[in-house]
C-alpha positions in Angstrom: 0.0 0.0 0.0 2.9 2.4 0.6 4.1 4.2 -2.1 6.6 7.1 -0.8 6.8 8.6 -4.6 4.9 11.7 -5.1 1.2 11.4 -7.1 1.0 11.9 -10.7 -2.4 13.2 -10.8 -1.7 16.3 -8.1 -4.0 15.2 -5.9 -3.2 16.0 -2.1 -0.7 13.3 -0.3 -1.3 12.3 3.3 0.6 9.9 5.3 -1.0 7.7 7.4 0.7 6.7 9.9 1.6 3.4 11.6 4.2 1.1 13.2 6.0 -1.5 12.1 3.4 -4.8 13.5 0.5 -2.7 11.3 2.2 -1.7 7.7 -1.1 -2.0 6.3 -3.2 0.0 9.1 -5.5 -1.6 11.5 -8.4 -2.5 9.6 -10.7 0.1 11.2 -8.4 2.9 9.5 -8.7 1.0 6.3 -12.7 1.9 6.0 -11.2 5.8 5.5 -9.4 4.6 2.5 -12.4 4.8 0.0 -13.5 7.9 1.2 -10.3 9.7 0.9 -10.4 8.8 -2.6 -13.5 10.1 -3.3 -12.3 13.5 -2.3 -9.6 13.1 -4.9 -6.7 12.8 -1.3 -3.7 10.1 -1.8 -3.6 8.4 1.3 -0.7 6.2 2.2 0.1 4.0 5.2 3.4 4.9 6.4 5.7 3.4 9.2 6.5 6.0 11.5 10.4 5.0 12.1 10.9 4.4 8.4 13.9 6.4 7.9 13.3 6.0 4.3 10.4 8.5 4.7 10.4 12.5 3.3 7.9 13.5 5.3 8.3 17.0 3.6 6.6 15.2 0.5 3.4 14.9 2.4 0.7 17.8 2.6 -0.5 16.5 6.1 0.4 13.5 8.5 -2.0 11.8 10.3 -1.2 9.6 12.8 -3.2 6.7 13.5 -1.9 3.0 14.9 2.0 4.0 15.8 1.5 1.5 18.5 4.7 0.5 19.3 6.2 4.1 20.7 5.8 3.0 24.3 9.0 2.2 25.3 10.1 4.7 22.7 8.3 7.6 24.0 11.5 9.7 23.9 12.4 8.6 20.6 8.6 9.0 18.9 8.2 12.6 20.4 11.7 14.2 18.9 10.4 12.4 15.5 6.9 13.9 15.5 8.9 17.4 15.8 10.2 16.7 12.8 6.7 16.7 11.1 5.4 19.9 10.7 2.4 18.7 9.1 1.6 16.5 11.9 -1.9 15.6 13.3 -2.6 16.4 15.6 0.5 18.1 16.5 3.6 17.4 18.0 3.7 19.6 21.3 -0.1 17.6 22.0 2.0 14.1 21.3 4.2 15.7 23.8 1.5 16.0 26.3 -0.9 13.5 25.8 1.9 10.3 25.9 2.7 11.0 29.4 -0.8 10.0 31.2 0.2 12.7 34.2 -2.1 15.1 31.9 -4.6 13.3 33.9 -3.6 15.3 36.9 -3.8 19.0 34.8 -7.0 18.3 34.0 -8.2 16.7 37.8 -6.4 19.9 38.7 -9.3 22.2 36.0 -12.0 20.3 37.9 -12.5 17.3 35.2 -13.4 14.1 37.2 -10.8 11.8 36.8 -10.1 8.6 38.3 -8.2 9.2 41.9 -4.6 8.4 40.9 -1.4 7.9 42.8 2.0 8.4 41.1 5.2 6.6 41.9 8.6 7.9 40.8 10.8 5.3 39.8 12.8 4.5 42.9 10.1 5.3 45.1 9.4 2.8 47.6 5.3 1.8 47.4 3.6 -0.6 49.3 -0.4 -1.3 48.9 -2.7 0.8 50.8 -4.1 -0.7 53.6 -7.7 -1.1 52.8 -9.2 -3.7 50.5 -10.5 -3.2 47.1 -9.5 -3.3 43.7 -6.8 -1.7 41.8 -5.0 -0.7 38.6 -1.5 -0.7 38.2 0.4 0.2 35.0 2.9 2.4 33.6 2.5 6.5 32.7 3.1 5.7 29.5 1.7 3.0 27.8 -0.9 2.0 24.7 -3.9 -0.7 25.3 -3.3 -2.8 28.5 0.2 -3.4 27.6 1.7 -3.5 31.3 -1.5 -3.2 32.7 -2.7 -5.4 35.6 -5.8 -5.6 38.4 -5.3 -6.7 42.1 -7.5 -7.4 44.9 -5.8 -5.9 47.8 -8.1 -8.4 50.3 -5.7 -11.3 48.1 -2.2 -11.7 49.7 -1.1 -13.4 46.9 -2.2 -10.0 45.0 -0.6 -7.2 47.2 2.7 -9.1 46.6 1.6 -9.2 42.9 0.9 -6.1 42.8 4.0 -4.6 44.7 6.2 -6.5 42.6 4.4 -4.9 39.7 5.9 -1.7 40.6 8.9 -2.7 41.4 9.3 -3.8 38.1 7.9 -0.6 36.5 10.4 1.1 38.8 13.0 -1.1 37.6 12.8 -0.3 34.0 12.6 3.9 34.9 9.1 4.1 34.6 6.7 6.2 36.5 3.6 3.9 37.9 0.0 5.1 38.0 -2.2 3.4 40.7 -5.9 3.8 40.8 -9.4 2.5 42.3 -10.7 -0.2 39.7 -14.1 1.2 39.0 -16.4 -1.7 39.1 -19.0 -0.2 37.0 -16.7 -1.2 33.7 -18.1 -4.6 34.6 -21.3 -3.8 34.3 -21.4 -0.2 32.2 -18.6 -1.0 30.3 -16.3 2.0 29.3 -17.7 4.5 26.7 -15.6 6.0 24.4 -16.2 9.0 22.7 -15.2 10.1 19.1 -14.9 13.8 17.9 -13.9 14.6 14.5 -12.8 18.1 12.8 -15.5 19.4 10.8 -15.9 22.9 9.2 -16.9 24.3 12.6 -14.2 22.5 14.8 -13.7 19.6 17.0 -17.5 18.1 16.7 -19.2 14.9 18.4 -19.2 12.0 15.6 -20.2 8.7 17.4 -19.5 6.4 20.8 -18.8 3.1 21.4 -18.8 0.4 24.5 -15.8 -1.5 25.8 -16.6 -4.6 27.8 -13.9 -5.0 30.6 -10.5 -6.3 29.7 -8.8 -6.7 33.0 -9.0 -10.0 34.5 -6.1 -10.1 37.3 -2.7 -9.2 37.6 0.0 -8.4 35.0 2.1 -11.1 33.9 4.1 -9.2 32.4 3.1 -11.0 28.9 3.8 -8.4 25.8 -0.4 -8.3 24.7 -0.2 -5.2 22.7 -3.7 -6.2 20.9 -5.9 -7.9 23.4 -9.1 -8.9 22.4 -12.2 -6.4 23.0 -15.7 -6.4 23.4 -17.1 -3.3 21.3 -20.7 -2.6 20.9 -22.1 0.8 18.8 -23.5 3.3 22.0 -25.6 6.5 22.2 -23.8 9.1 24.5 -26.0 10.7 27.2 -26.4 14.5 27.6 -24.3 13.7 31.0 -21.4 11.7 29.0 -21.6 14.6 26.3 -20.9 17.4 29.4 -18.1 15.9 30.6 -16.7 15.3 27.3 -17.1 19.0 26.4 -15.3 19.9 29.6 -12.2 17.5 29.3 -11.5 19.1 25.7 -12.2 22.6 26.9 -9.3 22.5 28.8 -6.8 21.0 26.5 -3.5 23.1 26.2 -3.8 24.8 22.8 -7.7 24.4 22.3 -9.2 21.9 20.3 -8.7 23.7 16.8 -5.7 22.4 15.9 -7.4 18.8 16.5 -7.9 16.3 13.7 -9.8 13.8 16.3 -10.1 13.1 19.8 -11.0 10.1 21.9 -12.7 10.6 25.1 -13.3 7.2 27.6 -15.6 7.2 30.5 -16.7 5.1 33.0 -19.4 5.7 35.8 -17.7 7.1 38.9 -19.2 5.1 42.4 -22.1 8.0 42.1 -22.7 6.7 38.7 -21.6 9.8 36.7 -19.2 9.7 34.3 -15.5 9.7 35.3 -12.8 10.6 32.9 -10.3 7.5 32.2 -8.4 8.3 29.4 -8.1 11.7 26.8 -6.5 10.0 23.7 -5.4 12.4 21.2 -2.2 10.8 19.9 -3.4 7.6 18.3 -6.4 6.3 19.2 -8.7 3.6 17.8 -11.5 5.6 16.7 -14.0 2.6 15.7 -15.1 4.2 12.6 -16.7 0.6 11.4 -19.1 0.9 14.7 -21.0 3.7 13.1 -23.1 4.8 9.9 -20.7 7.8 8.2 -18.0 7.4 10.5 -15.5 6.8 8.0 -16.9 9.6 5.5 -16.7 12.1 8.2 -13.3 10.7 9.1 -12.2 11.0 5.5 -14.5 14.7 5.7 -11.8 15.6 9.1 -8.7 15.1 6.7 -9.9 17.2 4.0 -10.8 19.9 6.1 -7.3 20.0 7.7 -5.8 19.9 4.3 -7.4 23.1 3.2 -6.6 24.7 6.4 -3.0 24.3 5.3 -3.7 25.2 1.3 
């Protein structure tokens, strides 16, 4: 699918861009393909450490499954500064690989998930009360290094300690939070904005079914299996969705898409899990148009750079 040699016809060139495990995109990004065509765009999947790449010879750069940065971050941030056609841009990559964004925007008054950050080197034990908890890494994709622990389970506070330790071990920074038990029952919503003429505008949600089942064995699972159903988004899921981008550094302009994930807090309103505006899945099979107004996103930042 890649061809890194500029089009014949004129049409606009946009790279889309992946890792190495996905040269031809993850299939969800393929349904944009058709559409992009139909706007007369040359879209091309691209591997974002190619160093065989111009990415000068591209009118826009989209990134979409570069799933592999994670223990790269350093690496894939300097390279998306070199991109200045990047979307969404490179000083957002900066900010939205590093999940400690969470605590800038617990800090604006979004309702985030109550998180506790360990420096690497930092000597954490398990609180002393029961319940259920995530651990995993501040930066990270899917549930790659991702694990869930009952703390009332000896066998799981050691699990879970070592966890850390291991995190720590490797220089990573460790996020540990309540496990919301309404994912079991809820499932976690995510919610899909797209650019339009206007700006940053609602296009569809979808429902994840839980994916945590116990602790992390430290197993490289990079594309675990999901349960994802097509969802309408309540006026209360909307809200808080308006509120989390609202407060992103920059504003929401510059925005090709963003990825907002939810799940019902212990009152039952929506709690903010994740902002994803680096590469997220954006489930565009799940809903009627979602690929057109995908495809409609791309053209609209391509003539805001004409």
């Amino acid at each position: 699918m890649t061809n890194h040699h500029q089009s014949t016809r004129g049409e606009p060139r946009v790279a889309l861009v992946t890792c190495t495990a996905l040269p031809d995109l993850d299939p969800d990004d393929r349904l944009a393909l058709a559409p992009l065509a139909a706007r007369g765009i040359a879209a091309e999947a691209v591997v974002w450490d190619d160093p065989a790449v111009d990415w000068a010879g591209y009118d826009l750069v989209v990134l979409r499954s570069p799933w592999d940065y994670a223990l790269r971050r350093d690496e894939f941030v300097a390279w998306a500064r070199t991109v200045p056609t990047l979307v969404n841009p490179a000083d957002v990559v900066a900010w939205n690989t590093d999940k400690r964004y969470l605590a800038e925007l617990s800090a604006a008054g979004v309702p985030t998930v109550p998180t506790t950050w360990v420096e690497p080197g930092a000597d954490w034990r398990p609180p002393a009360e029961t319940g259920e908890y995530v651990i995993k890494p501040a930066v990270s994709v899917g549930s790659l290094d991702t694990g869930r622990y009952d703390l009332a389970d000896p066998e799981h506070r050691e699990l879970a300690a070592a966890h850390v330790r291991r995190l720590s071990a490797a220089g990573r920074i460790t996020m540990v939070q309540p496990y919301l038990r309404a994912v079991d029952t809820d499932g976690e919503t995510a919610l899909l904005f797209l650019a339009g003429p206007d700006g940053l505008a609602f296009s569809h949600a979808i429902c994840k079914g839980p994916m945590l089942t116990g602790p992390d064995q430290g197993v490289a699972e990079l594309y675990r299996e999901e349960r994802i159903d097509a969802r309408a988004a309540t006026p209360e899921q909307l809200d808080t969705a308006e509120k989390t981008l609202a407060v992103v550094p920059g504003g929401t302009d510059r925005l090709l898409y963003a990825r907002v994930d939810l799940i019902p807090g212990p009152d039952g309103a929506p709690v903010l899990v994740e902002l994803e505006l680096t590469e997220p899945s954006l489930f565009v099979g799940y809903a009627d148009g979602a690929p057109d107004r995908l495809a409609e996103a791309v053209a609209t930042h391509l003539a805001r750079r004409s």
